[in-house]
N, C-alpha and C positions, 0 to 999 in steps of 0.2 A: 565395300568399305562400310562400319559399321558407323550411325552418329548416335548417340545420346542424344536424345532433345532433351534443354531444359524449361520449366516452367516460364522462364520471360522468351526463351523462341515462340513457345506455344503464343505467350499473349503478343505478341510481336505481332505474329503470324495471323490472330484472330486478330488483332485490329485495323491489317491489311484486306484482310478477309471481309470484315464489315466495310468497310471504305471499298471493296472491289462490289460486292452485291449491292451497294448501297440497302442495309438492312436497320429497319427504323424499327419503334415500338411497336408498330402497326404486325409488322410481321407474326407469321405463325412460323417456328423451325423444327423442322423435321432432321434427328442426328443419325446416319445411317449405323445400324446395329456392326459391330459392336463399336469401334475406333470413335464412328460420327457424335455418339450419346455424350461425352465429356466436351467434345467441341461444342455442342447444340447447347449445355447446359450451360457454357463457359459465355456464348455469345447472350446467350438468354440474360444472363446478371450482367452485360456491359452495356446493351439497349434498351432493356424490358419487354423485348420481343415474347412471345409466346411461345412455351413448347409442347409441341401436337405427338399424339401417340403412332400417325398412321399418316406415308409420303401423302395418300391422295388430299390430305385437309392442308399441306403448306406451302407456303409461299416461298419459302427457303427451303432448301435441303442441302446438309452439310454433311463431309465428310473428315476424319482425320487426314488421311494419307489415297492422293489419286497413282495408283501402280499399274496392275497390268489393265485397269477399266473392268475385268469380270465382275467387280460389285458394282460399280454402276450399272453394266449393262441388264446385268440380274434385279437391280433396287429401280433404278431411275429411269433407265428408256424404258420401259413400260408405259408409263406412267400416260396417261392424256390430256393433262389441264398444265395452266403455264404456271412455271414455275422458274425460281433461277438456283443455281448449282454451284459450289464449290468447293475445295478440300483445302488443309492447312497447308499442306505440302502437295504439290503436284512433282511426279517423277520423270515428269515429260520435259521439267525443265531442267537444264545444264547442269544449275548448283545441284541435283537431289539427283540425276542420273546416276544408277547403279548402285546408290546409296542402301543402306538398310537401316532404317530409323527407329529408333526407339523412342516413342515416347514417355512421357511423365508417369503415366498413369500403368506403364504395364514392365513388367521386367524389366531389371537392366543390367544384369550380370549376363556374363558368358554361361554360366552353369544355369540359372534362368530357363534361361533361352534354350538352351539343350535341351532343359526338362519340359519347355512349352514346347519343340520340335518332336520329343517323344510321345508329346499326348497326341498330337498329330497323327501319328504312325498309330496308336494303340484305337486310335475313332476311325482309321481308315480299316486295322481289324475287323473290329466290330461292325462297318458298313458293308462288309465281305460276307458276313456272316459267323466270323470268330469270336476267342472268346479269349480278350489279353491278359487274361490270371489264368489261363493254362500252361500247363507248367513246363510244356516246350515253346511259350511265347512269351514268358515273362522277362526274356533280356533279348529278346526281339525287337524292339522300340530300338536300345541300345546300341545292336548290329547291324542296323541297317542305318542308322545317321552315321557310325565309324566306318561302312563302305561306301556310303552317298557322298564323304568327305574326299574319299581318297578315289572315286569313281569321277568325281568333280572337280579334284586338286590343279587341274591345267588352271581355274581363273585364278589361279593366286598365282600361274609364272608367266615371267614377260620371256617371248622368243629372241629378244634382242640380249637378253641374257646368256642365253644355251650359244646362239651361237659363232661363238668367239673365233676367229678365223687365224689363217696362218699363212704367211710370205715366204718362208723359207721353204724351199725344194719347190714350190707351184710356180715360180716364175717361167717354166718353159713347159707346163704342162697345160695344154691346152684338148685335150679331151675325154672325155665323157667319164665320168665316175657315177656307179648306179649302184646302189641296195636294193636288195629285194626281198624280199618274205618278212616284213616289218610289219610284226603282230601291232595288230591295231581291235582298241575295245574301247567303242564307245557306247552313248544312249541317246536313242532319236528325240527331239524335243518337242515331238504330238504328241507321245505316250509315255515316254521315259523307258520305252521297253529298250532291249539292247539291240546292237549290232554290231559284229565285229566282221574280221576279214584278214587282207595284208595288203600292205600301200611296196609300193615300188618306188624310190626316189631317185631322182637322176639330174647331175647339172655339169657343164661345161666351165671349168673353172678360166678367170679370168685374173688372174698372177695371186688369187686366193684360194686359201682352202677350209674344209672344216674338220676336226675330228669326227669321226666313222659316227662317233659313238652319239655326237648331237642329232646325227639325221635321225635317229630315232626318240631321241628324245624332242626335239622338235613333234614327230610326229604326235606321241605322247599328249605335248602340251596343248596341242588342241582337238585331239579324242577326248580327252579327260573334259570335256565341256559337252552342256545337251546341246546336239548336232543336227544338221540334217549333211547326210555325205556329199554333194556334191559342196556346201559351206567349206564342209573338213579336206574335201580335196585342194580347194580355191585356195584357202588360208594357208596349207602348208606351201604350196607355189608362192604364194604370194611374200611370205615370212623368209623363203630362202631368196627368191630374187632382189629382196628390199636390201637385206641385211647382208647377204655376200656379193652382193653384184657381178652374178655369173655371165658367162656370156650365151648359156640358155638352162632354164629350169625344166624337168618333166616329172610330174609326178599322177602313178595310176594306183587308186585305188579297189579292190573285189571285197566288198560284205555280202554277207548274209544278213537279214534284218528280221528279227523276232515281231516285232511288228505287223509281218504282213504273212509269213511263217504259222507262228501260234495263234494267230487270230484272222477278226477281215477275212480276207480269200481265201486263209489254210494253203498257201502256195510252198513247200519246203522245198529246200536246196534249188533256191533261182537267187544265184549271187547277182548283185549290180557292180557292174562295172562305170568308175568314173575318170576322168582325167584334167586334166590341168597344163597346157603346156606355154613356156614362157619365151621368147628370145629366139634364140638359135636352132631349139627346137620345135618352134611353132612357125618359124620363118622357114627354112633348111628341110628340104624334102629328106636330104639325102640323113644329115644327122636324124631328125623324126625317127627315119625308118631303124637308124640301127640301134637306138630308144627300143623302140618296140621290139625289136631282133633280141636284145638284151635283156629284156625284159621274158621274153620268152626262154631265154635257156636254162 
């Protein structure tokens, strides 16, 4: 979810901020580049604190926005003399989880933001070694943020959506319905490299059903997220058993992973096999096996 911040959250926020450090004139504030520098200057004119060019001379050190911790751990644990720490927004807490903030001071449109995610793409060229005015990478920035969209589109669907069930004709059907060879393409979330494969799903209806067509869409919505497989095996068990209340779930996943493939170990063609199994069929030897038996033909 995207928020705008506006100018009075920011000072909201900074005069929490001062009142949580307890930060006096006395201080020296160090604003970590680049989010920190507008909070450090913002706190500077509300205290008369001092602001220092370099983390080891202060007493303070502020951040805009605390997210996945990589700038702190890269700016502030290093660091060896005492010091106290904080950000306007921490994303650790409930209100700001999964949020995506914008501040004041930096873009606020959608197209913005596209264009500062394209610069991104065009500095990680050039960190490669390339050169992003060559003229088969000039709309490269481009097409890789419209397939990182749609490579990523499961976080924008809810499973309680997809899968809509059905009473009519399942009221005496009480066994085993399974798919199989359900193209699955994800990307692992150490490296962003891909991994794809086919998930097998399978469950035990219990006076419900689903159309054919959600099982796969289901699986869909949560490849479409950075993964690690055994997560993406869990979560699709878990999404069918919640939401159609079977009387057992199985689902097996086979990828391949680029990851460990193209790089690392250079190991090709070693699929991982994962599973998942729920109810009926993690209780039930005898269902289990004919799972698996189905699975096989």
């Amino acid at each position: 979810m995207r928020l705008n911040l506006t100018e009075t959250d920011v000072l909201h926020a900074a005069h929490n901020l001062i009142e949580r450090l307890a930060i006096k004139g006395s201080d020296r504030i160090y604003g970590v580049p680049r989010g920190g520098v507008p909070v450090a200057l913002t706190i500077a004119g509300m205290t008369n604190a001092v602001i220092v060019s370099h983390p080891a001379n202060a007493t303070v050190i502020v951040d805009d926005i605390y997210d996945s911790g990589a700038t702190y751990a890269r700016v502030v644990e290093p660091l060896r003399h005492s010091f106290r720490f904080g950000a306007l927004f921490d994303k650790r807490r409930p209100e700001w989880a999964g949020s995506w903030l914008v501040m004041p001071w930096e873009t606020s449109t959608e197209d913005d933001d596209t264009e500062s995610a394209a610069d991104n793409i065009r500095r990680l060229l050039q960190y490669i070694g390339e050169d992003p005015s060559r003229g088969g990478l000039i709309e490269t920035p481009t097409r890789v943020l419209n397939a990182w969209r749609e490579w990523c589109s499961g976080y924008n669907e809810n499973p309680a959506d997809v899968l809509k069930t059905f009473e009519d004709g399942a009221e005496s059907f009480n066994e085993l319905v399974v798919m199989r060879n359900i193209p699955v393409y994800s990307h692992c979330e150490h490296h962003l490299a891909p991994f794809f494969g086919t998930a097998t799903v399978g469950y035990i209806p219990n006076g419900r059903i689903v159309g054919l067509s959600k099982l796969v869409r289901l699986v869909n919505i949560f490849a479409h997220r950075l993964q690690v497989q055994e997560r993406l095996t869990s979560q699709i068990a878990q999404a069918l058993d919640e939401h159609l209340k079977p009387l057992g779930v199985g689902v097996i996943l086979q990828c391949r992973h680029m990851c460990m493939e193209s790089r690392g170990v250079h190991s090709p063609n070693t699929p991982t096999l994962t599973s998942a199994l729920r109810g009926a069929l993690y209780d039930d030897p005898r269902a289990r096996a004919e799972f698996m038996e189905l699975r096989l033909k």
